[in-house]
C-alpha positions in Angstrom: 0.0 0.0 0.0 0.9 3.8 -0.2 3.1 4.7 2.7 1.8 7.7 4.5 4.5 10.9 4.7 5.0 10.5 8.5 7.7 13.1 8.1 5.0 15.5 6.5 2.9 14.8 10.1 5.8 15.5 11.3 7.3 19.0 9.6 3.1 20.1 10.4 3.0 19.2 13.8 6.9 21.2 14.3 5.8 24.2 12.6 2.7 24.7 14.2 4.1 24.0 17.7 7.1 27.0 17.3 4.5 29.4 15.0 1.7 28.7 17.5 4.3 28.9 20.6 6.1 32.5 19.5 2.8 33.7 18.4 0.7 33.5 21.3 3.1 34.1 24.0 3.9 37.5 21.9 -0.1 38.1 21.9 -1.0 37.3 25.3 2.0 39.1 26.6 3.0 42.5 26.1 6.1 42.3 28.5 6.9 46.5 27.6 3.6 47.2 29.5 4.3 45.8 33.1 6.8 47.5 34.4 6.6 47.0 38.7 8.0 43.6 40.4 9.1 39.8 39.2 6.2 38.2 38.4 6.0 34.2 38.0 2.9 33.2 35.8 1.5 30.2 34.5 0.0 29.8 31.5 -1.6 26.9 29.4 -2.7 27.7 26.1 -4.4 25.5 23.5 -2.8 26.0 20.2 -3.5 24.6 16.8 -6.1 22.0 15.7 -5.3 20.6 12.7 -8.0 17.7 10.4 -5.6 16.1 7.7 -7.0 14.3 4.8 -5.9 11.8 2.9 -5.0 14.1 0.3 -3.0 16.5 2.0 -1.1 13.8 3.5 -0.1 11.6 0.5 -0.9 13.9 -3.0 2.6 15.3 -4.5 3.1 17.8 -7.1 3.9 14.8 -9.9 1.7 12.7 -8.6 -2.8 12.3 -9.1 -4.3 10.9 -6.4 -7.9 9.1 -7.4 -10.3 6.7 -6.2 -9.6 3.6 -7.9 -12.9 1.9 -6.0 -15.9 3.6 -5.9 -17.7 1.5 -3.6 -15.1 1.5 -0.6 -13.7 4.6 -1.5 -10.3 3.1 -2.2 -7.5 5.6 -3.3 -5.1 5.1 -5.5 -1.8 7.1 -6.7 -0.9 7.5 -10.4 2.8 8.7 -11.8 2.8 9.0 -15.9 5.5 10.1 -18.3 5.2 9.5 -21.9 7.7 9.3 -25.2 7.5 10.5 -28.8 7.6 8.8 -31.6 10.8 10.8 -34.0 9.4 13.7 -36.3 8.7 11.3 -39.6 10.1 14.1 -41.6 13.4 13.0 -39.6 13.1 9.2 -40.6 11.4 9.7 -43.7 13.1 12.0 -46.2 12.4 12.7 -49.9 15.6 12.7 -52.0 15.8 14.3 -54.8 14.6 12.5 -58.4 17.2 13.2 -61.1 15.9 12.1 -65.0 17.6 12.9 -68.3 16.1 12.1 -71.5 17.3 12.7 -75.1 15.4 13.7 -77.9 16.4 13.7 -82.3 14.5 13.0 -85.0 14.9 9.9 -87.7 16.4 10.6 -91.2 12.8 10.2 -92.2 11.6 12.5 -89.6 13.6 14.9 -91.1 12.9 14.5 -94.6 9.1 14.6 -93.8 9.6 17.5 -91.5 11.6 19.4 -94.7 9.1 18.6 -96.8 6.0 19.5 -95.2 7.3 22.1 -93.7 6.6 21.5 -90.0 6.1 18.7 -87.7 5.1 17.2 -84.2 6.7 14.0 -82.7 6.0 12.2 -79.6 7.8 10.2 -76.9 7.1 8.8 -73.7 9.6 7.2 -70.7 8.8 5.5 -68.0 11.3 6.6 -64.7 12.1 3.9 -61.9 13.2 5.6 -59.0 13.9 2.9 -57.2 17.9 3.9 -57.4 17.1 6.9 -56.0 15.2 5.8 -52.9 14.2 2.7 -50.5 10.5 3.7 -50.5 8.4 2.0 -52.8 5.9 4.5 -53.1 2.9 3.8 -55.4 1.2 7.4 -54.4 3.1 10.1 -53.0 1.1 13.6 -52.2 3.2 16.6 -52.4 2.7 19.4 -49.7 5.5 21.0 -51.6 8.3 20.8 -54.3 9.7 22.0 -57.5 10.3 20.5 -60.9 12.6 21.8 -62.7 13.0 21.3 -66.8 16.5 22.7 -68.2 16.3 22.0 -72.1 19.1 22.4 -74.5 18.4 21.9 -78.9 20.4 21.6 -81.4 17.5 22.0 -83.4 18.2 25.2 -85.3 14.7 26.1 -85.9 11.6 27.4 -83.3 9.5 25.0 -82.0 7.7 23.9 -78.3 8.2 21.1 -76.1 4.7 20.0 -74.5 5.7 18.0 -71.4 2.9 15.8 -69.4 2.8 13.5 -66.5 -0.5 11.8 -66.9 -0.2 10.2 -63.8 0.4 13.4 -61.9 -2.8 15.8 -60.8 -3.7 18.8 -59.2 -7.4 19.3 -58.4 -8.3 16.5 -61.0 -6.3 18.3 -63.6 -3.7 16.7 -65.0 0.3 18.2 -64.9 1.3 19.9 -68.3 3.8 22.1 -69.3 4.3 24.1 -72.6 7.9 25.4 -73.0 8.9 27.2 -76.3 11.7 26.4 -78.4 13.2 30.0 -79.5 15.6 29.9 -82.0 18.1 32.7 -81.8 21.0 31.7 -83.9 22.9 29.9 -81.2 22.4 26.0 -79.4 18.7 27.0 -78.0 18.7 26.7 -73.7 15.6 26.9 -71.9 14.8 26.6 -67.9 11.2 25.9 -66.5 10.2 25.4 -63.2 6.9 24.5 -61.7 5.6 24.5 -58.5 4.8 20.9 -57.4 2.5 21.9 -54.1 -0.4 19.6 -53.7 0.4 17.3 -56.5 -0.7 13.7 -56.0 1.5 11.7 -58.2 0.5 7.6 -58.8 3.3 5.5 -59.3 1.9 2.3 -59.6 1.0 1.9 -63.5 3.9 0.5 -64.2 5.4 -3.0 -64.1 6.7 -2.9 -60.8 3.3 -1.5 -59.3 5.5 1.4 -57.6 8.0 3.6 -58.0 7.6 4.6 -62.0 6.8 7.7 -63.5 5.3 8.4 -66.9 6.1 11.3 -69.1 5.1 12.3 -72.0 7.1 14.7 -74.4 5.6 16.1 -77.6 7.5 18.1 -79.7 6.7 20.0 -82.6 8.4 22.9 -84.8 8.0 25.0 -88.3 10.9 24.4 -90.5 13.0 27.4 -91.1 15.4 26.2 -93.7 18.3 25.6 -92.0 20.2 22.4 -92.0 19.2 19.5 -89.7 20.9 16.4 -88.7 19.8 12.8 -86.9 22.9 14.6 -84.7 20.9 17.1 -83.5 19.8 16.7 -79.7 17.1 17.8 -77.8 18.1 17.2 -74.3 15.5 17.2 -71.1 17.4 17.0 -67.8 14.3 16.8 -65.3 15.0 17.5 -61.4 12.4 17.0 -58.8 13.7 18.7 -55.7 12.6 20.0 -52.4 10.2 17.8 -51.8 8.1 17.4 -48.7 5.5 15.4 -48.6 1.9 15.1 -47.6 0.9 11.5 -48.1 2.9 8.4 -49.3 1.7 4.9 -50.1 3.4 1.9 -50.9 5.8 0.4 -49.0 7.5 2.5 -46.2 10.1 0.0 -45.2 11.9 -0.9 -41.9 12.8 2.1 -40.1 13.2 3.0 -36.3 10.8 5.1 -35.3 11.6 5.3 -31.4 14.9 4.8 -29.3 14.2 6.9 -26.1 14.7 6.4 -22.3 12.6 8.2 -19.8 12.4 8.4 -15.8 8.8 8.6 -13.9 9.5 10.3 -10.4 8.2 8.6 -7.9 8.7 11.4 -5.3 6.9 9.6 -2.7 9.2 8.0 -1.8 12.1 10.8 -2.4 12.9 11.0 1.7 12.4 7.1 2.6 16.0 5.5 3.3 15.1 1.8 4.4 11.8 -0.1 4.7 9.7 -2.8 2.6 6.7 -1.7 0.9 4.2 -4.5 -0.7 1.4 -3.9 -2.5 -1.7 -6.1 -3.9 -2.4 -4.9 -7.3 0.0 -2.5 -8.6 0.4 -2.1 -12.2 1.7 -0.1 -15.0 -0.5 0.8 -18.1 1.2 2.0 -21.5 -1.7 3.6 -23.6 -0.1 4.0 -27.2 -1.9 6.5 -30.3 -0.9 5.7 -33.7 -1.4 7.4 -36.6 1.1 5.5 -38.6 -1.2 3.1 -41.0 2.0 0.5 -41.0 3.0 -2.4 -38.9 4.9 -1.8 -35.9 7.1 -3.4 -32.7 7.5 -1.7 -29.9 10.2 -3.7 -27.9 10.9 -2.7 -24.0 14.7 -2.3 -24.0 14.5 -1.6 -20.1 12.4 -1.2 -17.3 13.8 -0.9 -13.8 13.4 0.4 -10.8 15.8 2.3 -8.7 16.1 3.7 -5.1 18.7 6.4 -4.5 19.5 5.5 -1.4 20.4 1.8 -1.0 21.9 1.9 -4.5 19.2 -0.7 -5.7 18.2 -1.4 -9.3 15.4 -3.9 -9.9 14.8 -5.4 -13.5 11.3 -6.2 -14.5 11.6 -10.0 -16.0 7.9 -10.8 -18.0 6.3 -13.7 -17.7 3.6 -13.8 -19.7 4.1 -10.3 -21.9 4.8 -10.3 -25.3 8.1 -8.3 -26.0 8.6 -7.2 -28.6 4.4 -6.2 -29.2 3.0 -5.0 -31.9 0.3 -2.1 -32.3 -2.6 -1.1 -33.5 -2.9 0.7 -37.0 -5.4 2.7 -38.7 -6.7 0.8 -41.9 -5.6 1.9 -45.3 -9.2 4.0 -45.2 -8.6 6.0 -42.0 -6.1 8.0 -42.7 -5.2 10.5 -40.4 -7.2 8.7 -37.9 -5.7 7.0 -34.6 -5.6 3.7 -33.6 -5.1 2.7 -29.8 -3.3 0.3 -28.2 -3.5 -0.5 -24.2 -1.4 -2.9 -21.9 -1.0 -3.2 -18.5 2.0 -4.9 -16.8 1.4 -6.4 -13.2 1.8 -9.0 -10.8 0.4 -11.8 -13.5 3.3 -10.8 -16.4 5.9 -9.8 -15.0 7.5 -9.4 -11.1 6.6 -5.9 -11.1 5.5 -5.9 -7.2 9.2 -7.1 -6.2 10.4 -3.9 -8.2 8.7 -1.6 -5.6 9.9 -3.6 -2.4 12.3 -1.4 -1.6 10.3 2.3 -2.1 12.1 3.1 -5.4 12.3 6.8 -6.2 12.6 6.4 -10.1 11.0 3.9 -12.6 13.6 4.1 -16.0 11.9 2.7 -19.3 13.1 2.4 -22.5 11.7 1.9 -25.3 12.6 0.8 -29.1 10.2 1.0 -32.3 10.4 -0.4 -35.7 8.0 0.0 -38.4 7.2 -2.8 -40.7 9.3 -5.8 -39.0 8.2 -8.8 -40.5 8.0 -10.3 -37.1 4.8 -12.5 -35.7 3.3 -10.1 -33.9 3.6 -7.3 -36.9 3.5 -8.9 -40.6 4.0 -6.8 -43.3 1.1 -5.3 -44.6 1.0 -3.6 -47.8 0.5 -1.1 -49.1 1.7 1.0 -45.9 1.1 5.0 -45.6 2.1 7.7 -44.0 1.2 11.0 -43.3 3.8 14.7 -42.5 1.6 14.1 -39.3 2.0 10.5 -38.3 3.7 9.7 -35.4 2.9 7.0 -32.0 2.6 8.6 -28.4 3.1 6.2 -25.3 2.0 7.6 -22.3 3.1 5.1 -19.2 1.2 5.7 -15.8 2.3 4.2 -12.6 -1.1 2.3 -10.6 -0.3 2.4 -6.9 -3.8 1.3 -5.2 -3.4 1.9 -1.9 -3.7 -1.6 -0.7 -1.0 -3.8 0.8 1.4 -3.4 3.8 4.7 -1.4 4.9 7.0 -1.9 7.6 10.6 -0.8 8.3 10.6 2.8 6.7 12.9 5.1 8.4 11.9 9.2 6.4 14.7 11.7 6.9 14.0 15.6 6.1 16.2 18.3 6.9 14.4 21.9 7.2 16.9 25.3 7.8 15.1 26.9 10.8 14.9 30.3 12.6 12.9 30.0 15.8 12.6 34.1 14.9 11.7 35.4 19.1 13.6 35.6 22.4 11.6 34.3 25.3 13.7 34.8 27.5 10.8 35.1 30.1 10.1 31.4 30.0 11.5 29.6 32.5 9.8 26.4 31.0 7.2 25.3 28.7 5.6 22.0 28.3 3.4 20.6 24.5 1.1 18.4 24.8 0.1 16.7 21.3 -2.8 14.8 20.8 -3.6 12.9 17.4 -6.8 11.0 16.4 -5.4 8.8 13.8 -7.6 7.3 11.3 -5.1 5.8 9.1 -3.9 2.2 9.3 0.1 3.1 10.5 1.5 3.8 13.9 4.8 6.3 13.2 7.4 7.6 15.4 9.2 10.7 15.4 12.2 12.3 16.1 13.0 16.1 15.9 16.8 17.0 16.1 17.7 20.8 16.6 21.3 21.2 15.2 23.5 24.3 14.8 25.0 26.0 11.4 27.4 22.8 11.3 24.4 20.2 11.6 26.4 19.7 14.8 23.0 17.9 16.8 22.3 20.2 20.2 18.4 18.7 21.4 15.5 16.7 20.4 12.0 17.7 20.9 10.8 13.6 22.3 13.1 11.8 25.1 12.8 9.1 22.8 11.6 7.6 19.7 8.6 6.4 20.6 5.0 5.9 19.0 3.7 9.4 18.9 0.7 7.8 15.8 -1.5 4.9 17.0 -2.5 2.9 14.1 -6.5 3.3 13.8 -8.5 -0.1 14.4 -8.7 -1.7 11.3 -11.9 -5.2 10.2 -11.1 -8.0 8.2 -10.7 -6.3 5.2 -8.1 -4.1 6.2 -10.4 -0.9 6.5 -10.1 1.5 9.3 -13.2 1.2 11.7 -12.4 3.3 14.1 -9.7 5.9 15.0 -7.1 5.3 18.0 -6.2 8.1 20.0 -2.6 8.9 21.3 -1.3 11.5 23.6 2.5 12.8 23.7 3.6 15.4 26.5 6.9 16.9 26.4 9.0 19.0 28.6 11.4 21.9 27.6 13.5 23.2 30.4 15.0 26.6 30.4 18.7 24.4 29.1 16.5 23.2 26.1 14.5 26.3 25.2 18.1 27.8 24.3 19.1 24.8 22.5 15.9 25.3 20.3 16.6 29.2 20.3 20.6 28.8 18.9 19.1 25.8 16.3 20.0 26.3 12.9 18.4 23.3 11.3 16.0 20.5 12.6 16.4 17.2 11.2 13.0 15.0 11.3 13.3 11.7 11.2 10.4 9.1 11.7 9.5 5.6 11.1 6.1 3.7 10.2 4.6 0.6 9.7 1.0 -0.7 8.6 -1.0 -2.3 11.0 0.1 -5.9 11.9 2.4 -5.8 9.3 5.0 -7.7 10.1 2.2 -10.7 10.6 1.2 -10.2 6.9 -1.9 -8.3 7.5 -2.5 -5.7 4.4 -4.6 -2.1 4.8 -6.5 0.0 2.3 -6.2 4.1 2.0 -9.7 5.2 2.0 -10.1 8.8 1.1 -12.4 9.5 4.0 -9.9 8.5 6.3 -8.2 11.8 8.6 -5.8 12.8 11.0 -6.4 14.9 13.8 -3.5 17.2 15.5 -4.6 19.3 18.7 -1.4 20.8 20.4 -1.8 22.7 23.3 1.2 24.7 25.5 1.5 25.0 28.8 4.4 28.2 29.9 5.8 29.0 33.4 8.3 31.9 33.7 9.6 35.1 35.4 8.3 38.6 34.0 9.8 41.8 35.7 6.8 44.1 35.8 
């Protein structure tokens, strides 16, 4: 179960003893105003009450304390971190598609061309980029991009060059370019370039089923009278650059899509130094959203506790937990939808309760992700896509149901501290703490004053004793009734300056769940409380 902050119980019941103690002797006595003989009163003042609920003892800043049972009011605590798939413009990366095709006309060509004065000719290539890329993309959507055309002729006569990608559209319209052919006297060299945004190009007309374009060049000229040779070149160098892309189908490929480490805080337990902690039902639960429409393994590289003090790290070894395990995918019509998956890993997969014997601070996870992996638990399945959006998020909570049994936990806190008056009036002065305890743990306490060196002067209790009676507790664990304990201590005039000259107090307590050492477990309910009355009792000589 969730071990109770005794040291926070602690740190309240100090402060409110030296606010309440310098605060009300300076309000009920107004030493300035008696100014005749010694006088030696008494005084006993009650102080501070203080009603602590489960969630101001136990909720920390990182941590979400819920009830996990609404028909006992069970509480539970939760710690989450989460990881990032990599930006997929990172992993997947257009390169650029370089294409050069040459263009001449037939000796018959030529003689028809001179003879009828003019003439239109057309070719068509079909580009594999495969060479150029390990996609095997059959549609790729363009957010953005350029084409650019550089054409050179030898052709020494005016003419236009009609280039077409049939398989390439904007808005249903088909991509076409007219470039004219000027002939000027000299080799003729022309430079086009088009803006490729929102293009949706199909490559998968072709043999292969992916990666072809098809374009189509259709050239046509007047004849002009000068000479013309089979020698005579038109060359198209064709360069699709920049490109960023929207969409891509096809085949995506293997690619590592995750290799992170994170830490979940679990500060808790940030002051605990020794002790066993057990619980019944703890678990972890990784909730993953995917928007990548491809097969993918997430493999758990590590996952282990670790506990700052003692030095101890604690593997997780699964049992029955598939590792590697694949995920969920949006189908090939719900793109740019998410797909979730969810797992939990507990007590029936894996030794996860043995990982938090010892109070860790820290759970450390790593995790490592591959798209399309061939594996059992994530066949290919083709055709992948992708989108500039698509990524996974795994978001890993801690489940600590407050349920189980602690014993053995020594908390340590050092505070700086300024008692901030001279009462040098008081002679002696006496607290007297009562608690009500409606939590399932008896604590002791210690309270060290120390000077500027942590050089130990006093201590607030003669001993470490129980000052936190565990509350009666049924069958099931479940507090019934609260236990009442009463602490008086005594500060003589010695120990009122040790108190005075203290620079730091060191708090240290211990705890245990009820019966715990005979195996008894408790639950945290959240209507349990804990009630602090202090009250003060001064005696003292005041010149009047």
């Amino acid at each position: 179960m969730k071990v109770l902050k005794t040291n926070r119980i602690a740190v309240i019941i100090f402060l409110l003893f030296v606010l309440s103690s310098t605060s009300c002797l300076k309000d009920n006595l107004d030493f300035d105003k008696m100014t005749t003989t010694e006088w030696t009163p008494e005084f006993a003042v009650p102080l501070v009450f203080a009603s602590l609920s489960v969630y101001d003892i136990i909720t920390e800043d990182t941590s979400e304390l819920f009830v996990i049972d609404q028909n006992t009011g069970q509480v539970a605590l939760a710690y989450s971190g989460s990881l990032i798939s990599f930006d997929i413009r990172d992993i997947i990366q257009l390169p650029d598609l370089n294409f050069e095709y040459l263009f001449n006309l037939s000796s018959q060509e030529i003689s028809d061309f001179v003879n009828n004065g003019a003439i239109t000719k057309s070719e068509s290539y079909t580009y594999d980029i495969s060479a150029q890329t390990d996609l095997k993309i059959e549609t790729l959507v363009i957010e953005e991009g350029i084409l650019e055309l550089e054409i050179t002729s030898d052709i020494q006569h005016s003419g236009e060059l009609i280039v077409s990608i049939p398989g390439m559209e904007r808005n249903n319209v088909p991509f076409e370019v007219t470039i004219p052919l000027d002939y000027n006297g000299s080799q003729i060299s022309v430079t086009e370039s088009v803006d490729l945004s929102n293009y949706t190009i199909e490559m998968n007309s072709g043999t292969q089923g992916n990666n072809e374009i098809g374009i189509q060049y259709v050239f046509s000229a007047e004849y002009e009278g000068q000479p013309i040779t089979v020698a005579d070149l038109i060359r198209i160098d064709h360069t699709f650059e920049k490109l960023e892309f929207l969409k891509i189908f096809g085949d995506i490929g293997e690619h590592t899509l995750l290799e992170q480490e994170d830490t979940i805080n679990i500060d808790f337990f940030d002051n605990n130094q020794a002790g066993f902690f057990d619980l019944v039902s703890p678990y972890v639960q990784l909730s993953i959203a995917n928007s990548f429409g491809l097969p993918i393994d997430i493999e758990i590289q590590t996952f282990q506790t670790r506990n700052f003090y003692t030095g101890e790290e604690t593997d997780v070894f699964f049992t029955n937990f598939s590792n590697p395990f694949g995920l969920n995918a949006p189908a090939f019509n719900e793109v740019g939808e998410t797909a979730f998956t969810n797992l939990n890993i507990d007590d029936q997969n894996s030794n996860l309760g043995s990982l938090l014997h010892s109070a860790p601070q820290q759970l450390i996870y790593r995790l490592f992700a591959v798209s399309n992996p061939g594996s059992a638990t994530s066949p290919v399945d083709l055709p992948n896509f992708i989108t500039n959006e698509s990524q996974f998020r795994v978001d890993t909570e801690i489940i600590l149901p407050l349920e189980g049994l602690a014993y053995g936990f020594v908390l340590r806190d050092t505070l700086d501290f300024s008692f901030g008056e001279q009462i040098d009036e008081v002679d002696s002065m006496a607290l007297r703490i009562v608690i009500d305890n409606g939590f399932p743990f008896n604590a002791n306490m210690q309270v060290y004053f120390a000077d500027e060196n942590f050089v130990v002067m006093d201590s607030v209790f003669s001993s470490s004793g129980e000052i936190i009676l565990s509350g009666e507790t049924d069958s099931d664990g479940i507090v019934i009734a609260p236990k009442r304990k009463i602490t008086d201590i005594e500060f003589s005039r010695q120990r009122i300056d040790n108190m005075t000259n203290a620079s730091h107090v060191i708090i240290e307590s211990g705890m245990k769940t009820t019966n715990a050492l005979d195996g008894e477990t408790v639950k945290i309910l959240d209507e349990y409380t804990i009630n602090v009355n202090l009250g003060l009792f001064l005696a003292g000589k005041v010149n009047l």
